[in-house]
C-alpha positions as CSV (number, residue, x, y, z in Angstrom):
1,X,101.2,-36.0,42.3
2,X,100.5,-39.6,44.2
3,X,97.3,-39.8,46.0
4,X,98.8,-39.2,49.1
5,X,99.7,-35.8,47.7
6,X,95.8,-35.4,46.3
7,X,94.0,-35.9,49.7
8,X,96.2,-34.1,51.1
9,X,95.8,-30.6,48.8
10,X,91.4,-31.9,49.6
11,X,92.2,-31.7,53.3
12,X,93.3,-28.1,52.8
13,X,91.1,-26.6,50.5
14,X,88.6,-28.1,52.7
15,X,90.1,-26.4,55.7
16,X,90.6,-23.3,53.6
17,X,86.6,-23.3,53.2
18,X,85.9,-23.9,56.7
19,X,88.1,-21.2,57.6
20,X,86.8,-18.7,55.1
21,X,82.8,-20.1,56.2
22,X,83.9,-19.3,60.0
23,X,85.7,-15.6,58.7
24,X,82.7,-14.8,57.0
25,X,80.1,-15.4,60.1
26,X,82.1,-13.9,61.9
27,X,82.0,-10.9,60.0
28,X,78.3,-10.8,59.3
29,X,77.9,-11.4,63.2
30,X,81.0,-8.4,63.8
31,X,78.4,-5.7,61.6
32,X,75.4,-7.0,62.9
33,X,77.0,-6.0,66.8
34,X,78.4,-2.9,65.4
35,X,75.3,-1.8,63.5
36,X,73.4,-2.2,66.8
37,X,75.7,-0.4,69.0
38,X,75.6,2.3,66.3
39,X,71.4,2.2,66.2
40,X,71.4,2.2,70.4
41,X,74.0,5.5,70.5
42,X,72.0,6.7,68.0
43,X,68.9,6.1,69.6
44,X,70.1,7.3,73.6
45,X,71.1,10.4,71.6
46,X,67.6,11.1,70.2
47,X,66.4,10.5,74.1
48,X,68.6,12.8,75.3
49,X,67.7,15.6,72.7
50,X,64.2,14.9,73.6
51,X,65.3,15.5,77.4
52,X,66.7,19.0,76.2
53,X,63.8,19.6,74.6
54,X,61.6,19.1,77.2
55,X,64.2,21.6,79.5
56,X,64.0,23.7,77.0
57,X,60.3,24.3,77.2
58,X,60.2,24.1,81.4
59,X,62.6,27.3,81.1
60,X,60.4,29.0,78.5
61,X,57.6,28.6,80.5
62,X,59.6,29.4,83.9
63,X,60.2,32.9,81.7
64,X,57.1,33.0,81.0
65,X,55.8,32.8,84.4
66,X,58.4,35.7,85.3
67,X,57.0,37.7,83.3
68,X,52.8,36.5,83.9
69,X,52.7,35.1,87.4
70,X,51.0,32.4,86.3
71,X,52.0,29.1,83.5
72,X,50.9,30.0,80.3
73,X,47.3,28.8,79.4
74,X,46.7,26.0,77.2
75,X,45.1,28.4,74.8
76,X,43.8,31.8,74.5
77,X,40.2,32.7,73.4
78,X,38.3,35.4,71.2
79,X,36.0,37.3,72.9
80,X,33.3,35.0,72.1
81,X,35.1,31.9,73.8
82,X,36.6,30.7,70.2
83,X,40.2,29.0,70.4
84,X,42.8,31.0,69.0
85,X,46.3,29.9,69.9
86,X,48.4,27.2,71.5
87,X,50.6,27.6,74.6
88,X,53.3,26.7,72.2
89,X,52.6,29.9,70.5
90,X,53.0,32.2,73.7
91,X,56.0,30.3,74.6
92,X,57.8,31.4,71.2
93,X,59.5,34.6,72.9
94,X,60.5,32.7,75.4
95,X,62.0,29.7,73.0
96,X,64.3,32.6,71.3
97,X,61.6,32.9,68.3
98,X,60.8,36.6,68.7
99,X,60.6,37.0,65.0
100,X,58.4,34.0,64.2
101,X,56.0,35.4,66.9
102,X,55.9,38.5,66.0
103,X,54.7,37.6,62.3
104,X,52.1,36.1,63.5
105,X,48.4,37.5,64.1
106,X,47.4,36.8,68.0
107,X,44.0,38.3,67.1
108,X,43.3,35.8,64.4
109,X,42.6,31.8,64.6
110,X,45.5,29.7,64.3
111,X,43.8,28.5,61.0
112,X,43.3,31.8,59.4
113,X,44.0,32.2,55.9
114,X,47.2,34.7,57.3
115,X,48.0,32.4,59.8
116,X,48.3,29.1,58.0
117,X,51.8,29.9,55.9
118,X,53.5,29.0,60.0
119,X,52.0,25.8,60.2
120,X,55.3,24.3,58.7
121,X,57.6,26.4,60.2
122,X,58.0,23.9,63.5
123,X,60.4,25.5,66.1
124,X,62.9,22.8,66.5
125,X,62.3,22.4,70.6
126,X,58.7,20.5,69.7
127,X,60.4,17.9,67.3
128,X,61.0,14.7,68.6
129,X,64.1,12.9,66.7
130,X,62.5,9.0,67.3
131,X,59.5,10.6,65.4
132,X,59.3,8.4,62.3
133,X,59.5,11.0,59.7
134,X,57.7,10.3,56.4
135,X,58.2,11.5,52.9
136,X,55.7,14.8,53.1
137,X,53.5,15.5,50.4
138,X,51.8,19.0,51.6
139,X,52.3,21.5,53.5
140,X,49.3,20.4,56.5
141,X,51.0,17.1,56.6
142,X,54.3,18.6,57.2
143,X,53.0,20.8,59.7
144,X,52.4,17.5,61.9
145,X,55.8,17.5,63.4
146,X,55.0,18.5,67.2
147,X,55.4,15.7,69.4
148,X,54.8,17.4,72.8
149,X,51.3,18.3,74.5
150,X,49.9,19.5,77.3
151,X,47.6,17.1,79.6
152,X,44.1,19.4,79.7
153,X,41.8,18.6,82.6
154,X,39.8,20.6,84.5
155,X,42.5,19.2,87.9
156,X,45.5,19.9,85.6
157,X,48.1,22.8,85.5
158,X,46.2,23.1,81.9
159,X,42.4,23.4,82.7
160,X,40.0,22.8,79.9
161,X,38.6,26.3,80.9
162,X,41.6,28.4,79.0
163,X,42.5,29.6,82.4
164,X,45.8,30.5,83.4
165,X,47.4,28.3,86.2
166,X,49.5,30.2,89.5
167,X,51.9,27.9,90.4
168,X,50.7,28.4,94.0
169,X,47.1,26.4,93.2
170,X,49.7,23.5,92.6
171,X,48.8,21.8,96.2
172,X,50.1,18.3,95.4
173,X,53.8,19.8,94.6
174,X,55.3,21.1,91.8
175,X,57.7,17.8,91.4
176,X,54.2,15.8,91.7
177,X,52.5,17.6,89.0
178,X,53.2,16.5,85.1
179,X,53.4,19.6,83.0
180,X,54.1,18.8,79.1
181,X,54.2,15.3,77.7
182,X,55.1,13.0,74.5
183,X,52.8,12.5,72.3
184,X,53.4,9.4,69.6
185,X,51.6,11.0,67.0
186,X,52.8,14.6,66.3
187,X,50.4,17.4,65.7
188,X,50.5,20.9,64.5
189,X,51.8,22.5,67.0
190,X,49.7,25.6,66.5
191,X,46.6,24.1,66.9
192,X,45.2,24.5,70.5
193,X,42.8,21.7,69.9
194,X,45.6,19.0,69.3
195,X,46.4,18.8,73.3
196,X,45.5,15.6,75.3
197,X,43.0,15.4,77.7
198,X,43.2,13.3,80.9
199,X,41.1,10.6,79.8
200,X,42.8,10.2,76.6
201,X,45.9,9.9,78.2
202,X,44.6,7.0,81.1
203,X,42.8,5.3,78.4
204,X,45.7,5.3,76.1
205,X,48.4,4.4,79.1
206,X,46.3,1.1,79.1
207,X,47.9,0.2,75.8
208,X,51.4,-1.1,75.4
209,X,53.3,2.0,73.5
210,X,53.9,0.3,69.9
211,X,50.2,0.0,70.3
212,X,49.4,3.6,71.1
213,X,48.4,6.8,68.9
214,X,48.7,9.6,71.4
215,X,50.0,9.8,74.7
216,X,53.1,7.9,74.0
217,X,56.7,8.1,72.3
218,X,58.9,6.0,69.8
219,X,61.3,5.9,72.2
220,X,59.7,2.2,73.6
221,X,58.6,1.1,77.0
222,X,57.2,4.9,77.7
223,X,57.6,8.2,77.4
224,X,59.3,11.5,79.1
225,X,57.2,14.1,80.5
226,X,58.7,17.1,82.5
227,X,56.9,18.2,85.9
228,X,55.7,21.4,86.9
229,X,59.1,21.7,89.3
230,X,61.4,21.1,85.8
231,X,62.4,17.5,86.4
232,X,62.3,15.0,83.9
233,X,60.8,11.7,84.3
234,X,60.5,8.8,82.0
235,X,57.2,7.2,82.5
236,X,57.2,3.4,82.2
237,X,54.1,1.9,80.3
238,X,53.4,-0.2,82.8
239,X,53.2,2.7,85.1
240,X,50.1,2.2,87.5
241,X,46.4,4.0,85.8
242,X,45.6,5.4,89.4
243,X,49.7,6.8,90.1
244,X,49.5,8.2,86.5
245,X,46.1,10.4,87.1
246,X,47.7,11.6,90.7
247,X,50.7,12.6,88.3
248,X,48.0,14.8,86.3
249,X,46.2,16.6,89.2
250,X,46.8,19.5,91.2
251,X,45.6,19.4,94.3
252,X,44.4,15.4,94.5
253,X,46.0,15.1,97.8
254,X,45.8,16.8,101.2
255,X,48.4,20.6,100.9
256,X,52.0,19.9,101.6
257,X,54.7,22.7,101.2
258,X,55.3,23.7,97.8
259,X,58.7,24.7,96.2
260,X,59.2,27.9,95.1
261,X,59.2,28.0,91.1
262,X,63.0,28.2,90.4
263,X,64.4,31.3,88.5
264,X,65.1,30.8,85.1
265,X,69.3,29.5,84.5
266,X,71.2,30.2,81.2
267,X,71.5,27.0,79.4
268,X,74.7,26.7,77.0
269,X,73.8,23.3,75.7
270,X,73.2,22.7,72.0
C-alpha cells in the first residue's frame, strides 16, 4: 500500500467517524423528541382525567341536589357543632360507592377509631394523576391522596357555617361561581377540615404554582376548577386576585338571571 493508498483509507475512517458522530446525535436528539412527545401525551392525558374527574364530581353533586334541593354542605356537624364528615363523603352514593358509604359511621367523627380503616381507601374520582406520588410508609400518609377541595367562605357555595347552599342563592350565576378546585398538596379526603378557605386560596394564587402548597395543581401555569353550572375552567396563575375572589362569591354582583341546574346525563366515559 503506497501512501496515496494510506491517506486515502485516513480520509475514510475519518469520514466513517464523522458519519457515525453525526448518526449518533442524531439519535440521542431523535429519543430526546420522542421521549418528550411521549411525556406531553402523557401529561395532556393526566389533564384530561383530571377534567373527568372533576365532571364526575359536578354530576354527583347535580344527583345530589336532585335528591336535597340544595349542594351538599361542606361538612356535617354533631349536635354540639363538632365536624363530622366531608362533602366528599355525602357525595359517595352519588360517585357509585354505595358500599363504601354504607360501611361507614355518619354518626361518628371522621377520625374515630371505626372510621379511620377508610382513610386509605381513596375513591378514584379525588386522585389527581400529575400528583407526584411517593413511596408510602403508613397508612395516614397514604390516605393523603385527594387533590380536590372545596373553596369555604362565608360568600361561597360552601359557607364556613356547615350550611347547605340552594342553588337559587347563587345571584352572580351558576357559570360565575367556582364550585370544587385543585389543590397541589392532597389531603385526606375524609377530613372536613382539609378544605380551603378563600383567603388561603387569594393568598396562595399570589404565588407562581411550582411555588404553591395548596390551591394549586402539578399540571403547571394553574389549575382546573369546575363551576357551579358544570363547566370546566383552567385557571391561569397569573389570573387577576380581584377576578379570582368574584369567581368564589355568590352574590358579589348586582342579580342577573340564573340557569336552571341541569338534570343529571349518563356519562359512558372511562
Amino acid at each position: 500500500m503506497d501512501f496515496e493508498d494510506v491517506q486515502i483509507s485516513r480520509r475514510r475512517r475519518a469520514l466513517l467517524w464523522i458519519i457515525s458522530i453525526f448518526l449518533l446525535f442524531g439519535a440521542v436528539a431523535l429519543l430526546l423528541a420522542v421521549s418528550s412527545f411521549l411525556l406531553a401525551m402523557r401529561e395532556n392525558a393526566r389533564r384530561e382525567r383530571c377534567e373527568f374527574n372533576l365532571a364526575k364530581l359536578y354530576e354527583a353533586t347535580v344527583e345530589y341536589y336532585n335528591a336535597n334541593a340544595t349542594f351538599p354542605p361542606a361538612f356535617t356537624t354533631d349536635e354540639n357543632g363538632q365536624k363530622l364528615h366531608s362533602w366528599r363523603v355525602l357525595l359517595l352514593p352519588y360517585l357509585g360507592e354505595e358500599k363504601l358509604f354504607s360501611q361507614i359511621k355518619l354518626d361518628e367523627p371522621w377520625d374515630s377509631d371505626w372510621n379511620r380503616q377508610f382513610w386509605t381507601k381513596t375513591p378514584n374520582v379525588f386522585r389527581c394523576a400529575s400528583t407526584p406520588i411517593s413511596n408510602y410508609e403508613d397508612d395516614e400518609t397514604r390516605a393523603k391522596r385527594c387533590a380536590y377541595s372545596c373553596i369555604i367562605g362565608s360568600n361561597t357555595a360552601f359557607p364556613e357555617s356547615g350550611d347547605a347552599v340552594d342553588p337559587d342563592l347563587i345571584v352572580d350565576g351558576l357559570a360565575n361561581t367556582i364550585m370544587y378546585v385543585e389543590r397541589k398538596n392532597p389531603s385526606n379526603w375524609m377530613d372536613p377540615n382539609s378544605d380551603l378557605s378563600v383567603d388561603q386560596a387569594l393568598e396562595e394564587n399570589q404565588k407562581p404554582v411550582k411555588e404553591r402548597k395548596d390551591f394549586g395543581s402539578w399540571h403547571g401555569r394553574g389549575e382546573y376548577v369546575v363551576m357551579c353550572d358544570g363547566g370546566r375552567r383552567f385557571l391561569s396563575e397569573n389570573i387577576d386576585y380581584s377576578v379570582l375572589n368574584l369567581f368564589f362569591g355568590i352574590n358579589d354582583s348586582e342579580k342577573i338571571e340564573t340557569p336552571d341546574l341541569p338534570e343529571d346525563e349518563p356519562n359512558d366515559a372511562e
